[in-house]
C-alpha positions as CSV (number, residue, x, y, z in Angstrom):
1,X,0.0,0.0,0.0
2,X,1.4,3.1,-0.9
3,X,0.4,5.7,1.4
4,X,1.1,8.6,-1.8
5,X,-1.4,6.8,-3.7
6,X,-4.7,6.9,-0.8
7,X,-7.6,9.8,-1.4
8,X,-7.4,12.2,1.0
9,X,-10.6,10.9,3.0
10,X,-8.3,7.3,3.2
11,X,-6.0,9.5,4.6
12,X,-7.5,10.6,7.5
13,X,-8.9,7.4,8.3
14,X,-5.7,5.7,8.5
15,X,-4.5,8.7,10.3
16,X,-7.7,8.4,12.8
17,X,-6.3,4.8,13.2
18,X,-2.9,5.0,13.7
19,X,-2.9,7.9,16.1
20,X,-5.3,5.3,18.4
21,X,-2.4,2.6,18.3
22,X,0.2,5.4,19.1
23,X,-2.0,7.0,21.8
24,X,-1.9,3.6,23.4
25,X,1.8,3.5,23.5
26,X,1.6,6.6,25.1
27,X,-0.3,5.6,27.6
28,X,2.2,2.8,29.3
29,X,5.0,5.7,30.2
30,X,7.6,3.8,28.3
31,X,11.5,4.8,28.6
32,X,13.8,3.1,25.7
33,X,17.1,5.1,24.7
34,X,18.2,4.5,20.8
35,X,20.0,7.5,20.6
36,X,23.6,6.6,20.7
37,X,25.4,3.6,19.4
38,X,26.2,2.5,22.8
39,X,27.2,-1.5,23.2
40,X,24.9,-3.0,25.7
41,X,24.9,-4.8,28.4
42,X,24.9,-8.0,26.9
43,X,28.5,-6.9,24.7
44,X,30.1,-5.5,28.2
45,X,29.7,-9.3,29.5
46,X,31.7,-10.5,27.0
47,X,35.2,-8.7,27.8
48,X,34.5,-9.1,32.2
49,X,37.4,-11.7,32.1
50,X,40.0,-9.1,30.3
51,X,39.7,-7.6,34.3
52,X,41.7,-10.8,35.6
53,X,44.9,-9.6,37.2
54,X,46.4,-12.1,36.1
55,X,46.4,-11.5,33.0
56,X,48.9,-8.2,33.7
57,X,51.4,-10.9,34.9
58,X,55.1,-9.9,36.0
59,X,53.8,-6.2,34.0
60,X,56.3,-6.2,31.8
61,X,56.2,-5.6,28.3
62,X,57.9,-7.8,25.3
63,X,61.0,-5.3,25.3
64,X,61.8,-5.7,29.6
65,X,59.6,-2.4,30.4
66,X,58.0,-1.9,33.3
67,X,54.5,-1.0,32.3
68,X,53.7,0.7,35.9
69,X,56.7,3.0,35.1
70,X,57.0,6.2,32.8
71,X,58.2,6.0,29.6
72,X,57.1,4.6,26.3
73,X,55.5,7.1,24.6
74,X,54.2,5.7,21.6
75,X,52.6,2.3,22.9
76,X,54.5,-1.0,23.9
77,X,55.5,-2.9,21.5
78,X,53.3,-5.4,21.1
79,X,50.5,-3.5,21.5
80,X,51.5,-1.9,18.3
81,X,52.6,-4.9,16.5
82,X,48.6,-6.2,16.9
83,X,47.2,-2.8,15.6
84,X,49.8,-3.2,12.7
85,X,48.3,-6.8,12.2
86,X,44.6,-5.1,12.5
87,X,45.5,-1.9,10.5
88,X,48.0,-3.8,8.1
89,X,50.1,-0.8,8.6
90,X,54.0,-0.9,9.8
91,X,54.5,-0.7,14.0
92,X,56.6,2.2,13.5
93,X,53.9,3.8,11.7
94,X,51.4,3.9,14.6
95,X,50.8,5.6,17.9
96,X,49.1,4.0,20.7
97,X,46.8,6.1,22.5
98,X,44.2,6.5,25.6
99,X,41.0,5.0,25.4
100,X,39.0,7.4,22.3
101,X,39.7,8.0,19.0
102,X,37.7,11.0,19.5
103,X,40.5,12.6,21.3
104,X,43.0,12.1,19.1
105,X,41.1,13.8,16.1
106,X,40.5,16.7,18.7
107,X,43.7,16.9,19.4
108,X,44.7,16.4,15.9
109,X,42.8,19.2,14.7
110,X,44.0,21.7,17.8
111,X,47.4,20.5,16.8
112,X,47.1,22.1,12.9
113,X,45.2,24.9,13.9
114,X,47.9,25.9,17.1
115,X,50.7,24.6,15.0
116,X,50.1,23.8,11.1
117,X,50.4,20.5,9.5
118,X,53.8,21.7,7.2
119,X,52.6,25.1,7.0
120,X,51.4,28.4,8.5
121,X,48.5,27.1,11.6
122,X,45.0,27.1,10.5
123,X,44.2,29.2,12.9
124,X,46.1,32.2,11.4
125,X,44.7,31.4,7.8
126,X,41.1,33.0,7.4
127,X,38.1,30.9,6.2
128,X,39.5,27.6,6.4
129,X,37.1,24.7,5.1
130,X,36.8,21.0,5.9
131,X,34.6,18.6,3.3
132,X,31.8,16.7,5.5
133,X,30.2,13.3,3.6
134,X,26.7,13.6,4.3
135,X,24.9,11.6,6.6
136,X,27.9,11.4,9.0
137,X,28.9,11.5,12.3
138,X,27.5,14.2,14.6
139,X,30.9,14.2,16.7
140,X,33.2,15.0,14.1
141,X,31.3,17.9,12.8
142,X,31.3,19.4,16.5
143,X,35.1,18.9,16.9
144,X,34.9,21.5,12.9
145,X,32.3,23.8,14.5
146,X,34.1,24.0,17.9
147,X,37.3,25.4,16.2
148,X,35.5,27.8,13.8
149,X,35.8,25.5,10.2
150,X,33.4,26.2,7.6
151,X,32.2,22.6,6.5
152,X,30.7,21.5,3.3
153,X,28.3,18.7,2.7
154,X,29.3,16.2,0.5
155,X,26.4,13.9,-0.3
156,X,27.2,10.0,-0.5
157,X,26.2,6.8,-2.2
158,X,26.6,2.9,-1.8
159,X,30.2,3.8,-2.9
160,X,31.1,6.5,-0.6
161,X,31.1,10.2,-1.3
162,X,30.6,11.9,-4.8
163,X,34.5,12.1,-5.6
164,X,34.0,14.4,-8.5
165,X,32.7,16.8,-6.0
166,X,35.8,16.6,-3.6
167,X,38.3,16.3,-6.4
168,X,36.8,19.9,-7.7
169,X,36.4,21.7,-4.3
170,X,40.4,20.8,-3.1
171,X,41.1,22.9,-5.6
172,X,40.4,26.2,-3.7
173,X,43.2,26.0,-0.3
174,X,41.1,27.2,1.7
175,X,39.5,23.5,2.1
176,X,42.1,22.1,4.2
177,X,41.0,18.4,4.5
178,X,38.0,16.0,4.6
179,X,36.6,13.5,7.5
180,X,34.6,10.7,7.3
181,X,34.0,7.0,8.4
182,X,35.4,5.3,5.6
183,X,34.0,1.5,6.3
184,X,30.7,0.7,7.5
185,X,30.1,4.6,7.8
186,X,28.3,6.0,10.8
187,X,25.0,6.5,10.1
188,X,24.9,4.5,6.5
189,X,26.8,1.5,7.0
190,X,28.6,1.6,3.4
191,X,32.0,1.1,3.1
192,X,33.9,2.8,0.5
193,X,34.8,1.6,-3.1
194,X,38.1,0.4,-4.1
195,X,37.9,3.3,-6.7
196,X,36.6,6.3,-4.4
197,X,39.5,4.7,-1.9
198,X,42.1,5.4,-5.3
199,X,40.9,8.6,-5.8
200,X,41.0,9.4,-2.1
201,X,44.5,8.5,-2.9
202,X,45.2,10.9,-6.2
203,X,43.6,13.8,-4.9
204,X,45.4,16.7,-6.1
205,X,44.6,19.7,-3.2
206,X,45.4,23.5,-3.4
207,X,46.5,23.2,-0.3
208,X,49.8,22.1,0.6
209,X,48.7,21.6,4.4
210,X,45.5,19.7,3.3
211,X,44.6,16.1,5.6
212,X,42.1,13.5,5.8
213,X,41.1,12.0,8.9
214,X,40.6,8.4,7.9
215,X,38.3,7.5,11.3
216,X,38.2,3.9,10.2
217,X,36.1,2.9,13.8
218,X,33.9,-0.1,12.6
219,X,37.4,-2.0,10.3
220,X,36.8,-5.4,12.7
221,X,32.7,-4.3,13.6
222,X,31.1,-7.2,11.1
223,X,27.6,-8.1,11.5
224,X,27.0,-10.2,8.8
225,X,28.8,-13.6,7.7
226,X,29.8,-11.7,4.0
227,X,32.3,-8.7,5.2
228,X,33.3,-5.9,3.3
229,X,36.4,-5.2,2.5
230,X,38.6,-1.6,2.5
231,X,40.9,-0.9,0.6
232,X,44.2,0.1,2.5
233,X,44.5,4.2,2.0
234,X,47.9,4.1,3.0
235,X,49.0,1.6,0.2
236,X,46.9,3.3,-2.4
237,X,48.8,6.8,-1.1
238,X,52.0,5.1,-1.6
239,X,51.5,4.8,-5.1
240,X,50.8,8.8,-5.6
241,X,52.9,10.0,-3.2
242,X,50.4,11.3,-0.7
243,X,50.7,9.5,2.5
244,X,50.9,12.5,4.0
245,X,47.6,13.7,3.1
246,X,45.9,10.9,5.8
247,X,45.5,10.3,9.7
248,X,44.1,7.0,10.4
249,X,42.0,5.9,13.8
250,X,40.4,3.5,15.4
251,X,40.0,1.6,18.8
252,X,38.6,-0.7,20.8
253,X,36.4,0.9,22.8
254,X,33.5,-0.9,21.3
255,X,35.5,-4.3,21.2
256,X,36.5,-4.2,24.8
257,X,35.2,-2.1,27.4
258,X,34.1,2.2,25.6
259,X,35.1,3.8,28.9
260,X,38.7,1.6,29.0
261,X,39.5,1.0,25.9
262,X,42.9,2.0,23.7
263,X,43.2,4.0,20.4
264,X,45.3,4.1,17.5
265,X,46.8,6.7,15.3
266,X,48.3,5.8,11.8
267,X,50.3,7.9,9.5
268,X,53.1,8.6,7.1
269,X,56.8,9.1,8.8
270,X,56.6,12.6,8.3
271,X,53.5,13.2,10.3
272,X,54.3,10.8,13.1
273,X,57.7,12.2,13.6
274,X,55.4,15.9,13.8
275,X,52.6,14.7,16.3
276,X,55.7,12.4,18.4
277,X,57.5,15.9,18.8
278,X,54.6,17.6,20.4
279,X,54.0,14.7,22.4
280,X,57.3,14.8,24.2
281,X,55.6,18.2,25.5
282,X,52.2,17.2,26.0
283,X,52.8,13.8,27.9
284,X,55.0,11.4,29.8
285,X,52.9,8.7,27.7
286,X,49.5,6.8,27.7
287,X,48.0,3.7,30.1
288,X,50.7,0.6,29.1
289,X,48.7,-1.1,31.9
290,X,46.0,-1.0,29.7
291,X,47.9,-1.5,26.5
292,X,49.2,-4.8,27.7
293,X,46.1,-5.8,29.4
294,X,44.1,-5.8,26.2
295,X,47.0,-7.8,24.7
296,X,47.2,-10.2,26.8
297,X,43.5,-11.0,26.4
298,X,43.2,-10.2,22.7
299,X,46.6,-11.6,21.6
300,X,46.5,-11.3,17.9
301,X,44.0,-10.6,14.9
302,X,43.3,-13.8,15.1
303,X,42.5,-13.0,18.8
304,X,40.3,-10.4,17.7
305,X,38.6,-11.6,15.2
306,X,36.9,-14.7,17.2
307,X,36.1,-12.3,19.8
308,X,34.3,-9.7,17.4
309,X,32.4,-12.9,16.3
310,X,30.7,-13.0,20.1
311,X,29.8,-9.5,19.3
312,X,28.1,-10.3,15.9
313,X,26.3,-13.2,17.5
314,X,24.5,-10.3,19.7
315,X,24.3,-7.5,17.1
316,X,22.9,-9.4,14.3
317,X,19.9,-10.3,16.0
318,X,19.2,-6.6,16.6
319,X,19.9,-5.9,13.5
320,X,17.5,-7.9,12.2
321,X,15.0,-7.0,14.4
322,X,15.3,-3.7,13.3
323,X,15.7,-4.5,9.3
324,X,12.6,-6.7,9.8
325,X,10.2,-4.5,11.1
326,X,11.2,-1.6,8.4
327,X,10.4,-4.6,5.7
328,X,7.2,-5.6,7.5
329,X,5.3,-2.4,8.5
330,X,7.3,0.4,5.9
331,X,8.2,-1.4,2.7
332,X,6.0,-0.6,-0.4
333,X,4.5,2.5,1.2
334,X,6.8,5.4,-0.3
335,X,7.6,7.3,2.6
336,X,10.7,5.8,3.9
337,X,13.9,3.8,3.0
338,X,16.8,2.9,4.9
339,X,20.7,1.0,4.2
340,X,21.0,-3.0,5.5
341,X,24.4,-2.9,6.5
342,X,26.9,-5.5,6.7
343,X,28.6,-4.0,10.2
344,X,29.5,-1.0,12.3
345,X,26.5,0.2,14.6
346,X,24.4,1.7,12.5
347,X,21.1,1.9,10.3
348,X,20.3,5.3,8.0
349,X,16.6,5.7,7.7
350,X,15.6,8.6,5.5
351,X,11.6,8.9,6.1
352,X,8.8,11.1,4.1
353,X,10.9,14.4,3.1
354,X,10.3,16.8,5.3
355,X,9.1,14.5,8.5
356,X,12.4,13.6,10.5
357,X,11.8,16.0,12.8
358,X,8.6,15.4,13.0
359,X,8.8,11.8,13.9
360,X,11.4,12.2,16.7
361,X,9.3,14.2,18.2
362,X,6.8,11.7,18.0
363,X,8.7,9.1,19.1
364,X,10.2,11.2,22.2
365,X,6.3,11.5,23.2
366,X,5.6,8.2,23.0
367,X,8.8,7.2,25.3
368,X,11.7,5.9,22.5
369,X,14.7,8.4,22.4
370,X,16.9,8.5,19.3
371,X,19.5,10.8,17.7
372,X,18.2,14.0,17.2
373,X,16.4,15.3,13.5
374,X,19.8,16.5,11.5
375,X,22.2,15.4,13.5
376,X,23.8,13.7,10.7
377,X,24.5,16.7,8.9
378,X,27.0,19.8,10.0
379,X,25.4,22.4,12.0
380,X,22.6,19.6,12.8
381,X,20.7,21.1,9.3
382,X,19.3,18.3,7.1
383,X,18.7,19.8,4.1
384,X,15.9,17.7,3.5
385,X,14.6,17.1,6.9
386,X,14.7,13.4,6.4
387,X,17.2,11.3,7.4
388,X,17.6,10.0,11.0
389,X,20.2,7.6,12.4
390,X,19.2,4.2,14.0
391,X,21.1,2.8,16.8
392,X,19.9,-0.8,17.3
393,X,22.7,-1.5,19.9
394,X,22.2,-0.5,23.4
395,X,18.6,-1.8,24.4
396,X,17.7,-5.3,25.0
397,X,16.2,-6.9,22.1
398,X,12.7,-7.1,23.8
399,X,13.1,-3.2,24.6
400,X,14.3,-2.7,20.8
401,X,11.6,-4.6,18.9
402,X,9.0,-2.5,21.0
403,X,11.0,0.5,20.0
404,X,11.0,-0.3,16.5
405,X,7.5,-0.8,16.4
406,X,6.6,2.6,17.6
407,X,9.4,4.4,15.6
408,X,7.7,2.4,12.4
409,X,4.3,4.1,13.7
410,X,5.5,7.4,14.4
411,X,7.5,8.0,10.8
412,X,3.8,6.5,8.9
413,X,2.0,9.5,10.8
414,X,4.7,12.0,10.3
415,X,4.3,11.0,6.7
416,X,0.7,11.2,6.4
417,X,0.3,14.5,8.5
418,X,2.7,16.1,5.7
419,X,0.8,14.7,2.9
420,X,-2.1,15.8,4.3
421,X,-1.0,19.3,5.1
């Protein structure tokens, strides 16, 4: 039934209808929280035995050190040599970190506009711009908007983001890098093209002092049996010369524990001999308790790869729950579409143009919490007003399929109400 095609008098009835069923809902005072892809309680299990003391042993790391001690400034060794195995990128090549990615793209981004990244600092050249695929994450446009960088929406597909777009803008050096999630994206859930990947790779920018922070969070987050694959930027910017062009993160924080986790920076020589200089300043180094905790449990990619596996066990079966209902109760109606991801922690729903805002605040009524109406767009302004990101992770599944159903409700109202004017 496609809701476009009903008579206005069909309308109202099914309007008159579903506001009864949603008044219901109402009515029981629910609470449910889908607003943050949070792991839930049910993923936190799975990493309690990492807290063994025993696994911290004599504390010392494969090189003699004394992890209680000072020192060590770029990660322990073998903490680095399992990132390389994760990241396929040299040891000496990466910089172990505290327990958020987040805070080294802040600080990365302080660091160019305090300091430059080859050239004058950001902060003394005027009208500096960043390119922002679109949907994206809301945290990386704040960490743009908190130091005063113009973004630009660059609107995506299955592949990625429209290339020919970037490729033209880098051309004016005032845009002094792009950001995005390049594998299992935060809110879509694509991963990027072996050819965007390339052209990633060529781009020719205006700017000398131009970067892109590769925040490639979900690389070991698979849901489904059939992965994707990324391409490996760094070995594609080998081949033009532009290694310097990318920062690469990620972490653990949703493989082990979010609020004790470790992080990872990758990079050319050039710019980890820059950010290790600053760092001889800015600290005596991070947690190697940590570090060589999460070895010790992990051990290798092999390691990490059976234990994501316990974490796909529990996020498929929200997933589905989720994908299910959208196929049951919205498919064939023509107000709403959504990606069906094959990992990460996220579903894109784009509902009846015009009605995202609309139906959050619908759903908030009716008890079920989710990202906020445009946060997947800089300055939290959806052009179109109708895209909203899904987070099927942190509620039980009971609490999510009852979520689902009314978010499935709300956006057919939202829909009809618009039609209807």
């Amino acid at each position: 039934m496609n809701i476009q095609n009903l008579s206005r008098e069909q309308l109202q009835e099914r309007l008159g209808m579903l506001m009864q069923e949603y008044n219901s809902y109402k009515a029981l005072g629910l609470k449910l929280d889908m607003s943050r892809g949070k792991p839930g309680a049910d993923q936190l299990e799975l990493t309690n035995d990492m807290l063994d003391p025993a696994l911290l042993g004599d504390f010392k790391a494969s090189n003699g050190f004394d992890v209680r001690n000072y020192g060590v400034l770029d990660g322990i060794p073998e903490c680095k040599k399992l990132f390389s195995e994760i990241l396929d990128v040299a040891p000496e090549n990466l910089i172990v970190f505290g327990n958020a990615s987040l805070t080294i793209m802040y600080d990365y981004i302080a660091q160019c506009m305090l300091f430059g990244a080859g050239a004058e600092p950001w902060a003394k050249q005027s009208g500096i711009k960043f390119l922002c695929p679109v949907p994206g994450y809301d945290r990386h446009f704040a960490i743009l908007e908190h130091f005063g960088i113009e973004m630009i929406n660059i609107p995506s597909n299955e592949n990625g983001p429209d290339m020919g777009m970037i490729e033209e803008l880098v051309k004016d050096e005032k845009v002094k890098g792009v950001i995005c999630v390049p594998m299992y994206s935060n809110p879509s859930g694509i991963t990027y093209s072996d050819e965007t990947v390339r052209r990633f790779a060529a781009l020719k920018p205006a700017a000398k002092d131009f970067r892109v922070i590769w925040d490639n969070a979900y690389c070991i987050h698979h849901i489904n049996d059939t992965h994707d694959k990324l391409l490996n930027i760094f070995d594609a910017a080998k081949e033009n010369g532009t290694e310097d062009f990318f920062i690469e993160v990620t972490s653990t924080s949703k493989v082990t524990f979010p609020g004790a986790g470790i992080s990872v920076l990758a990079a050319s020589d050039n710019n980890i001999k820059a950010i290790k200089s600053r760092m001889t300043i800015q600290t005596i180094g991070y947690d190697k308790i940590n570090q060589l905790r999460h070895v010790n449990y992990l051990k290798d990619k092999a390691g990490v790869e059976a234990h994501m596996q316990k974490h796909a066990a529990v996020l498929k079966s929200k997933f589905d729950a989720v994908l299910d209902a959208f196929e049951s109760t919205l498919a064939g109606k023509g107000i709403a579409s959504w990606t069906v991801p094959n990992g990460g922690y996220f579903i894109s729903l784009d509902v009846y143009e015009g009605c995202a805002k609309r139906t959050v605040a619908l759903c908030k009524e009716a008890g079920v919490t989710l990202t906020g109406a445009g946060a997947t767009y800089p300055y939290g302004k959806d052009p179109e007003d109708k895209n909203i990101r899904i987070a099927p992770t942190f509620p039980s599944r009971d609490e999510l399929c009852k979520a689902v159903e009314i978010l499935c409700l709300c956006v057919e109202i939202a829909a009809i109400e618009k039609i209807l004017g």
